[in-house]
N, CA and C atoms as an extended XYZ file, in Angstrom:
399
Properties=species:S:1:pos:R:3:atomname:S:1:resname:S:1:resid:I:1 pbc="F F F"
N         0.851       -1.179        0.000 N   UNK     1
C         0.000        0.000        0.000 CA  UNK     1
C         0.893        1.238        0.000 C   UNK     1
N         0.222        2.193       -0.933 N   UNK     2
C         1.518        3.288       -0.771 CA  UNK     2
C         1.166        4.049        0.000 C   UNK     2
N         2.340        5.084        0.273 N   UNK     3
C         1.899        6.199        1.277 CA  UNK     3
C         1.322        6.957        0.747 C   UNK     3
N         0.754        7.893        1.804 N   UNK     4
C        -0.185        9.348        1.122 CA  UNK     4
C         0.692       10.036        0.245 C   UNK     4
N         1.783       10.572        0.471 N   UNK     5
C         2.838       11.020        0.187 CA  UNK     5
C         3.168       10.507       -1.734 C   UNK     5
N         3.100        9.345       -1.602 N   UNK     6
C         3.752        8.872       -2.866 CA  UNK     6
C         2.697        9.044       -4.483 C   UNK     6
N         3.343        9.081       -5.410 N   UNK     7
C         2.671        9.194       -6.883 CA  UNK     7
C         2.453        8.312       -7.733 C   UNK     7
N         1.586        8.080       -8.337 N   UNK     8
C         2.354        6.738       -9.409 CA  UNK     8
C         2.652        7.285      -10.145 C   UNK     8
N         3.499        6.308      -10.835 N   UNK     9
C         4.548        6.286      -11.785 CA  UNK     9
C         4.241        6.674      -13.275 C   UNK     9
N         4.635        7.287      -13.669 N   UNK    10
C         4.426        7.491      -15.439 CA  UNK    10
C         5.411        7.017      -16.128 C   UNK    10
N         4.828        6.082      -17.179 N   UNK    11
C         6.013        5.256      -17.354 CA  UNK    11
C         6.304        6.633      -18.647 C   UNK    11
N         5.701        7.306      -18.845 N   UNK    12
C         6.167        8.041      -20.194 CA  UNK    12
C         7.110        9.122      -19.461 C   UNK    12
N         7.384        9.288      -18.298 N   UNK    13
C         8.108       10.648      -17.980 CA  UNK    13
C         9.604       10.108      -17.531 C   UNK    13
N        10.685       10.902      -17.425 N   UNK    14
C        12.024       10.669      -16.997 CA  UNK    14
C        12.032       10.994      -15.492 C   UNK    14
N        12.974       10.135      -14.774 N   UNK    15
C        12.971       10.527      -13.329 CA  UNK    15
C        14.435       11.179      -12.842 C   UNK    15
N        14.837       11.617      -12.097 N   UNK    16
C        16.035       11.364      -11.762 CA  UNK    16
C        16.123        9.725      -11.136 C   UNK    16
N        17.654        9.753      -11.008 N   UNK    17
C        18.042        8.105      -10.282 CA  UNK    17
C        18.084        8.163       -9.223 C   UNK    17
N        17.584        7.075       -8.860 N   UNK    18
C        17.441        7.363       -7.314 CA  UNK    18
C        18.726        6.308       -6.510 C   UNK    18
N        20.032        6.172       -7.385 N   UNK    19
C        20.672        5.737       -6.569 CA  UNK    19
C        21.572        6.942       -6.548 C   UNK    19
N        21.272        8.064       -6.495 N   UNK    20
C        22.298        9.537       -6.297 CA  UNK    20
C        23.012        9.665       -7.023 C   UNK    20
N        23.704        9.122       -8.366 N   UNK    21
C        24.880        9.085       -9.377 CA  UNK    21
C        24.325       10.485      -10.319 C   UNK    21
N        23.059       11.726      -10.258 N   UNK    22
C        23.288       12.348      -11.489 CA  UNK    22
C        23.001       12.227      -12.462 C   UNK    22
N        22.176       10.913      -12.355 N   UNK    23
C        21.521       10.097      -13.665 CA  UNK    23
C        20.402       10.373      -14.270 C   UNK    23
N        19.597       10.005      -15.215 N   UNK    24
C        18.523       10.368      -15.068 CA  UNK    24
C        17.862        9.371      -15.510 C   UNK    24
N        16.823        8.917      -15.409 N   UNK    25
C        15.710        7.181      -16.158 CA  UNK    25
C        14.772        7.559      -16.493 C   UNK    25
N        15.464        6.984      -18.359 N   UNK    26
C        14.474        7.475      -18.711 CA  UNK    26
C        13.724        5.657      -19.503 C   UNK    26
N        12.337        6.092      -20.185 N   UNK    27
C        11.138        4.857      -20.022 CA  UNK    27
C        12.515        4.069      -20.815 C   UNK    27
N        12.242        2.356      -21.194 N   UNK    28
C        12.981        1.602      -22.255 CA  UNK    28
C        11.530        1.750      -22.984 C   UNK    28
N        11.959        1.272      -24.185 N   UNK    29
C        10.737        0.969      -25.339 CA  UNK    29
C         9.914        0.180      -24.902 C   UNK    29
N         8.846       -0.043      -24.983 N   UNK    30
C         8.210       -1.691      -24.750 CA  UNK    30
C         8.132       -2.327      -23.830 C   UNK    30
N         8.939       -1.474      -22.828 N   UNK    31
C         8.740       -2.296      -21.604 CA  UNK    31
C         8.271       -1.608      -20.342 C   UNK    31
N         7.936       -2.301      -18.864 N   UNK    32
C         7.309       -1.070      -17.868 CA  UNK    32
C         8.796       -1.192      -17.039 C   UNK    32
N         9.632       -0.349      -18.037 N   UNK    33
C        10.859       -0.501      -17.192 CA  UNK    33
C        11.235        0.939      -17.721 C   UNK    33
N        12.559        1.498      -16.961 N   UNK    34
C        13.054        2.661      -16.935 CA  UNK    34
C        15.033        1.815      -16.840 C   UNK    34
N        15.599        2.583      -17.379 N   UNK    35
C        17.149        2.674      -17.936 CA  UNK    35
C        17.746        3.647      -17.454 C   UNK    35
N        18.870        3.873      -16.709 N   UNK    36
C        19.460        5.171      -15.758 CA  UNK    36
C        20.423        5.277      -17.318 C   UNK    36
N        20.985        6.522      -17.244 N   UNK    37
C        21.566        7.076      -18.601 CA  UNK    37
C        23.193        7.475      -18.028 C   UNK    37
N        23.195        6.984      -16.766 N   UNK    38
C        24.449        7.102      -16.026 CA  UNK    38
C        25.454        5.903      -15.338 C   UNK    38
N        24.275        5.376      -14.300 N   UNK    39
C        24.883        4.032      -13.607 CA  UNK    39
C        24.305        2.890      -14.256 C   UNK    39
N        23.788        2.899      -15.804 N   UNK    40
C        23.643        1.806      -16.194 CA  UNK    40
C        22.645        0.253      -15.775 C   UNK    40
N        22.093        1.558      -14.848 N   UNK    41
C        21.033        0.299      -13.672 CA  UNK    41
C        19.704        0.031      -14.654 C   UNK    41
N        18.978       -0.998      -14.074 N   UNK    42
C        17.493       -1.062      -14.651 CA  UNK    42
C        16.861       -1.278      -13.526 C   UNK    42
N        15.735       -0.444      -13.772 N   UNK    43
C        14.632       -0.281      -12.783 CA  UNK    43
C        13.010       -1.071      -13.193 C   UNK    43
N        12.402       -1.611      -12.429 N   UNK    44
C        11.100       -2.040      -12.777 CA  UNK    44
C         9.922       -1.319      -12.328 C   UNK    44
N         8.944       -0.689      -12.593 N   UNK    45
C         7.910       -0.753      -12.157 CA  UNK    45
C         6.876       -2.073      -12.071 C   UNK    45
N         6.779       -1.553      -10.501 N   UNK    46
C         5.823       -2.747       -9.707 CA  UNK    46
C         4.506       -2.520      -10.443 C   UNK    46
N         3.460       -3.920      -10.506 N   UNK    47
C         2.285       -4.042      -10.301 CA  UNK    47
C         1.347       -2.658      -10.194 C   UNK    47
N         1.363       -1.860       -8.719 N   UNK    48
C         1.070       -0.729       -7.982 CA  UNK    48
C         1.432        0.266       -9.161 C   UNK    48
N         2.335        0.649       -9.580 N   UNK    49
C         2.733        1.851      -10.155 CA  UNK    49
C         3.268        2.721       -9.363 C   UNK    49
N         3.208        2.309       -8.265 N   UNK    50
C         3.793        3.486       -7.127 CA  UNK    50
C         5.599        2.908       -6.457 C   UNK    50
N         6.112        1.881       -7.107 N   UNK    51
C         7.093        1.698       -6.494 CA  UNK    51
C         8.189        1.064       -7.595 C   UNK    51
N         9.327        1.503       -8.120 N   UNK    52
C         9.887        0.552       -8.902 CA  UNK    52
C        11.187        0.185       -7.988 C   UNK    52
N        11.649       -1.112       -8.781 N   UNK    53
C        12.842       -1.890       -7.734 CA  UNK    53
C        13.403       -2.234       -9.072 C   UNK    53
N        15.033       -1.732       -8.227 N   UNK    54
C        16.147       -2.055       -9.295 CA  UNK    54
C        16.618       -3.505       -9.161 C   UNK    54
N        16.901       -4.304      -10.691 N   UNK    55
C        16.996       -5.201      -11.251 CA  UNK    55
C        18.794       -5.389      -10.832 C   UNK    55
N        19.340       -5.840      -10.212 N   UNK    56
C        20.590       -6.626       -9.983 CA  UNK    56
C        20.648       -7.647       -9.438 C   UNK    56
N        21.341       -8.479       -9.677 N   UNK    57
C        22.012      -10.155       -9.168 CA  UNK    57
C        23.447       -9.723       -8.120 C   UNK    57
N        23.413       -8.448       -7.815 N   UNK    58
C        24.625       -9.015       -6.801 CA  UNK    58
C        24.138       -8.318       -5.520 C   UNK    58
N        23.079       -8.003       -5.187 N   UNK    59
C        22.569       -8.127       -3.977 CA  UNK    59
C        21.888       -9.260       -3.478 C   UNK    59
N        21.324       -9.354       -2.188 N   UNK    60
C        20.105      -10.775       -1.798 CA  UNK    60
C        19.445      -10.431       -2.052 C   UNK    60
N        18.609       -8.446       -1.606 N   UNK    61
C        17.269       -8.597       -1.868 CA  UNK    61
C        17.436       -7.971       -2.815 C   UNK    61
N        16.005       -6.997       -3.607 N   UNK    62
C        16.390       -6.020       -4.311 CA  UNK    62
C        15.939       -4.385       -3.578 C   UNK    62
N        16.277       -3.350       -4.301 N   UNK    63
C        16.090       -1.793       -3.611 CA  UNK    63
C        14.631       -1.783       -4.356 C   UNK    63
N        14.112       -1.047       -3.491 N   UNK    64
C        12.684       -0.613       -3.773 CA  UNK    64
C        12.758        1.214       -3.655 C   UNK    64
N        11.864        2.013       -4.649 N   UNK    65
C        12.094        3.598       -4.225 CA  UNK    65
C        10.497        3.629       -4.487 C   UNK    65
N        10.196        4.911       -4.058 N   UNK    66
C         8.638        5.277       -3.886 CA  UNK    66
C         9.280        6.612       -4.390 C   UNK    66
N         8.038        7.016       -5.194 N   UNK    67
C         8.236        8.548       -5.954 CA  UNK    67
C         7.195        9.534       -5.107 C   UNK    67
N         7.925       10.747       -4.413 N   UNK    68
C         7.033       11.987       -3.803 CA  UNK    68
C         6.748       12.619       -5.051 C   UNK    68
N         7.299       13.385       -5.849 N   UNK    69
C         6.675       14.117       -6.881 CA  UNK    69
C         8.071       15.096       -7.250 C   UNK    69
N         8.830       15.026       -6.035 N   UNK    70
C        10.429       15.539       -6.054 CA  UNK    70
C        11.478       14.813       -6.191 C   UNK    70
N        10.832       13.990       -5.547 N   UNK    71
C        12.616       12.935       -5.189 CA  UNK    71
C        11.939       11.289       -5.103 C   UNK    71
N        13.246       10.537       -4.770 N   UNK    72
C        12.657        8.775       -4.217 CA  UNK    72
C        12.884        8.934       -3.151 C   UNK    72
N        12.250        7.858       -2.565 N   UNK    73
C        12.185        7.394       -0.877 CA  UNK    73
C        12.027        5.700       -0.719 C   UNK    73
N        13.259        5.282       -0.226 N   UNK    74
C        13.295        3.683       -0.287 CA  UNK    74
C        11.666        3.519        0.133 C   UNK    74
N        11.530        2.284       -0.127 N   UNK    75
C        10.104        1.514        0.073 CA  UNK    75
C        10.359        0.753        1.237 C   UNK    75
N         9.593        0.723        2.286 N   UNK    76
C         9.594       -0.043        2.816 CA  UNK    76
C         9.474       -1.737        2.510 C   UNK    76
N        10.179       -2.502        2.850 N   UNK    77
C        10.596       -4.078        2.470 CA  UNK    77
C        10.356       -5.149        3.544 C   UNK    77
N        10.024       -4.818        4.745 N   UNK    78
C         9.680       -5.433        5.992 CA  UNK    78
C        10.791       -6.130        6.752 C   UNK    78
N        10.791       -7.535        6.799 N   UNK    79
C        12.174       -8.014        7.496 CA  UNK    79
C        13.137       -8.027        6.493 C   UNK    79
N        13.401       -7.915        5.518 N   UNK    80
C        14.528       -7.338        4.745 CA  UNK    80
C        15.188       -6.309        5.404 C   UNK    80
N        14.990       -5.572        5.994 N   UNK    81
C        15.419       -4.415        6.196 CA  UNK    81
C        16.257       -4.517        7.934 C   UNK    81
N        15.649       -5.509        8.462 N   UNK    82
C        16.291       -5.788       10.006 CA  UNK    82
C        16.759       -7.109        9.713 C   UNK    82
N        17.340       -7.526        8.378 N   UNK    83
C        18.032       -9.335        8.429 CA  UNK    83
C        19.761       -9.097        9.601 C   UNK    83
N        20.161       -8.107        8.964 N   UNK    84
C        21.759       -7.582        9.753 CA  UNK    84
C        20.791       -8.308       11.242 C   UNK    84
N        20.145       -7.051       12.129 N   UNK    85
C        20.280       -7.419       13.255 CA  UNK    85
C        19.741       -8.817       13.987 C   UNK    85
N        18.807       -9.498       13.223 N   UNK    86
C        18.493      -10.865       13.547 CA  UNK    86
C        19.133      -11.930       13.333 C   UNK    86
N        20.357      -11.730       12.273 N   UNK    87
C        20.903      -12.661       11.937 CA  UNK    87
C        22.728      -12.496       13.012 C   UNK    87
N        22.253      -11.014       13.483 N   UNK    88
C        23.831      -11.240       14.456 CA  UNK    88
C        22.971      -11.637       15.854 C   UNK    88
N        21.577      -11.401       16.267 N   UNK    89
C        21.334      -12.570       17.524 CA  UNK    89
C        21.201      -13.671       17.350 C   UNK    89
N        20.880      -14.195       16.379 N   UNK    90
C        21.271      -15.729       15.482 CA  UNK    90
C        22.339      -16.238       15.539 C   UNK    90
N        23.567      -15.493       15.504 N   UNK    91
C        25.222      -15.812       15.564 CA  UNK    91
C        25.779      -15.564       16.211 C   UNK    91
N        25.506      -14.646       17.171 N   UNK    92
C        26.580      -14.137       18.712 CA  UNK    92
C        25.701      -14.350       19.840 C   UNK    92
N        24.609      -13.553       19.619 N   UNK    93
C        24.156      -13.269       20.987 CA  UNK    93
C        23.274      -14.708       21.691 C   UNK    93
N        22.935      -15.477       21.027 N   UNK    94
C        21.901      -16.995       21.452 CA  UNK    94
C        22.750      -17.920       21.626 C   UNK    94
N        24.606      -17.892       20.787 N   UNK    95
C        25.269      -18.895       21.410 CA  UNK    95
C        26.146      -18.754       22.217 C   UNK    95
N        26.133      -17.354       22.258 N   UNK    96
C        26.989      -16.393       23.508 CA  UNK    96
C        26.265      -17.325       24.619 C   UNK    96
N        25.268      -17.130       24.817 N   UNK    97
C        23.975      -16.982       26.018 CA  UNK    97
C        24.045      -18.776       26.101 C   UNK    97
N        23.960      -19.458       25.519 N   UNK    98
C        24.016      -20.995       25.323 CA  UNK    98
C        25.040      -21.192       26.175 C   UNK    98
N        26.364      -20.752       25.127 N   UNK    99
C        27.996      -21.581       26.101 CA  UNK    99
C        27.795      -21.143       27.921 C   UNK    99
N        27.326      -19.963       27.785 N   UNK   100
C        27.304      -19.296       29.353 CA  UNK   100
C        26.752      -20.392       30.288 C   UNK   100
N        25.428      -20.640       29.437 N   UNK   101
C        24.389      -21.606       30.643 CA  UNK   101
C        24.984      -22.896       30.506 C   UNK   101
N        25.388      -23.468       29.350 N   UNK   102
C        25.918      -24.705       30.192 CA  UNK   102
C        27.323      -24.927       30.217 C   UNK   102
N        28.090      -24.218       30.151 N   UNK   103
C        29.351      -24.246       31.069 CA  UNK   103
C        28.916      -23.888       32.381 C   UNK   103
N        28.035      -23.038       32.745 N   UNK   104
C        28.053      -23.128       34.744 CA  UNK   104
C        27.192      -23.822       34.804 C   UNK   104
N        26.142      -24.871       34.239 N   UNK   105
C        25.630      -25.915       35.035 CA  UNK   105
C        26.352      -27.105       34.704 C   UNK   105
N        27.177      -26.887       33.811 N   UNK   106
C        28.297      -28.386       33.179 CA  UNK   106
C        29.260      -28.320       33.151 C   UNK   106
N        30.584      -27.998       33.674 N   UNK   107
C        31.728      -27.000       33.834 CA  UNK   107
C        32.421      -28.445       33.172 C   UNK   107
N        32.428      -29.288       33.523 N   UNK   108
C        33.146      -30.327       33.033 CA  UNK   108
C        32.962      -30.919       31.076 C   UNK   108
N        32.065      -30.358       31.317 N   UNK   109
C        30.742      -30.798       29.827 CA  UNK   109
C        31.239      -29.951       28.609 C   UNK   109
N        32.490      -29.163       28.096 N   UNK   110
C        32.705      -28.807       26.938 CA  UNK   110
C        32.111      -29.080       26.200 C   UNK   110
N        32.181      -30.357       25.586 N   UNK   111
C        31.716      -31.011       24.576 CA  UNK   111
C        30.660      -30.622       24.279 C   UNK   111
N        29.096      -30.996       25.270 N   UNK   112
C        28.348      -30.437       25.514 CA  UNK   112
C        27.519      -29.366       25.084 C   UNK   112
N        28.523      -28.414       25.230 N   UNK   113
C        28.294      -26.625       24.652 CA  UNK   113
C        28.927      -26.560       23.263 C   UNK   113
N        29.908      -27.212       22.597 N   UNK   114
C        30.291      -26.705       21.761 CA  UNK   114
C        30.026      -26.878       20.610 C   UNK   114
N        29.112      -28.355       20.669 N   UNK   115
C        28.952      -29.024       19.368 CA  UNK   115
C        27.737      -28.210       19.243 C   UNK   115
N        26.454      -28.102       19.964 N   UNK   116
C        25.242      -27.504       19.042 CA  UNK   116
C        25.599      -26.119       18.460 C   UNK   116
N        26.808      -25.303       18.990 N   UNK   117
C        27.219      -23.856       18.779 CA  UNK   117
C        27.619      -24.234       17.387 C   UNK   117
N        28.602      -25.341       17.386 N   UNK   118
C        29.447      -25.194       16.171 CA  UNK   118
C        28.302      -25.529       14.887 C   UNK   118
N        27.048      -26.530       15.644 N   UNK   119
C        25.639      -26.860       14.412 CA  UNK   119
C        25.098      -25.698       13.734 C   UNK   119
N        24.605      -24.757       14.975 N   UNK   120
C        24.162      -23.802       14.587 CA  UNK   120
C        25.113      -22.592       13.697 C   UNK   120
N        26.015      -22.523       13.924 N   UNK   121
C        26.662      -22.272       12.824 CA  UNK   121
C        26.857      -22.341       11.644 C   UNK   121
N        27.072      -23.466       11.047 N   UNK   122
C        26.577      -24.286        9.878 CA  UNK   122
C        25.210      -24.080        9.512 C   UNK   122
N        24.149      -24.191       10.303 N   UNK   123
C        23.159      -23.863        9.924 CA  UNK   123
C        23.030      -22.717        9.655 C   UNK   123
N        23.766      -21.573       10.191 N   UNK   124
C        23.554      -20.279        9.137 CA  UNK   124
C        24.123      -19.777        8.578 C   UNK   124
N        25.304      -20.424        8.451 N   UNK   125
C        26.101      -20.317        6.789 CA  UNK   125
C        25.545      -21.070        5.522 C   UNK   125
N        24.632      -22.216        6.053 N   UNK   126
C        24.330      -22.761        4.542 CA  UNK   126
C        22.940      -21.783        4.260 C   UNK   126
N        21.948      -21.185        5.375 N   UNK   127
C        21.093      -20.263        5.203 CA  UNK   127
C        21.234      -18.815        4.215 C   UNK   127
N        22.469      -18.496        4.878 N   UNK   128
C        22.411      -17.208        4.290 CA  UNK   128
C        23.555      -17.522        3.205 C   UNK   128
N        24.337      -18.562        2.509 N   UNK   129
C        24.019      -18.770        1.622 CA  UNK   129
C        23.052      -19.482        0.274 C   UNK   129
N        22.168      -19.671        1.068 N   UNK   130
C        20.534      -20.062        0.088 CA  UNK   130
C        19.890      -18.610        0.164 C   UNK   130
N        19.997      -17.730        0.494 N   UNK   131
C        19.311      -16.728        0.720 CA  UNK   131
C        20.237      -15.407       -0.013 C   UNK   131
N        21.623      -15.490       -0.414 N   UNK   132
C        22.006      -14.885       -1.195 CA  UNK   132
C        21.678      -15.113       -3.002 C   UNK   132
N        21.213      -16.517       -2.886 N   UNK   133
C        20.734      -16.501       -4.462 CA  UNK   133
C        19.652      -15.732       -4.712 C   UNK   133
């Protein structure tokens, strides 16, 4: 849903770029897409008309911008946008908190603590690489 704030899109008009390079995007032929004339990016317009997201393979997710009538304004993306901080209590802070509790109820018990740390690990290296494709 867009904001009050935002416009839809004309695919017949030029925008500036909204990745700050100076650019400007303008429509491609034939398509509901826009071409930056600078950084070489491609942009899509969404479904909505109110939001296009640039087309690259070397990010995970993609950028989303919303048009005021002046400028872009990223789109909101939901947990995309907080993966950083869930994925470092995923990796520090839950096995931080793990080794703690059972080394003082198992002081003898290494083993114990280290193997599900070292699982979970693995488990989110093969994650967030399935999630970079």
């Amino acid at each position: 849903m867009p904001s009050p704030k935002s416009q839809k899109i004309d695919l017949n008009t030029d925008y500036p770029c909204p990745c700050g390079r100076k650019g400007r995007l303008v429509p491609i032929v034939l398509t509901e897409a826009f071409g930056c004339n600078r950084c070489q990016q491609i942009f899509v317009v969404e479904k909505s008309e109110y939001v296009i997201e640039q087309l690259s393979s070397t990010y995970p997710y993609k950028k989303a911008w919303v048009w005021t009538g002046t400028r872009w304004h990223r789109a909101q993306t939901g947990l995309k946008e907080h993966y950083l901080p869930i994925a470092f209590l995923f990796l520090i802070v839950l096995p931080g908190i793990w080794l703690v509790c059972v080394l003082n109820f198992f002081p003898d018990k290494l083993f114990l603590a280290i193997v599900p740390v070292v699982l979970l690990e693995l488990l989110a290296l093969i994650q967030w690489l399935a999630y970079r494709r």
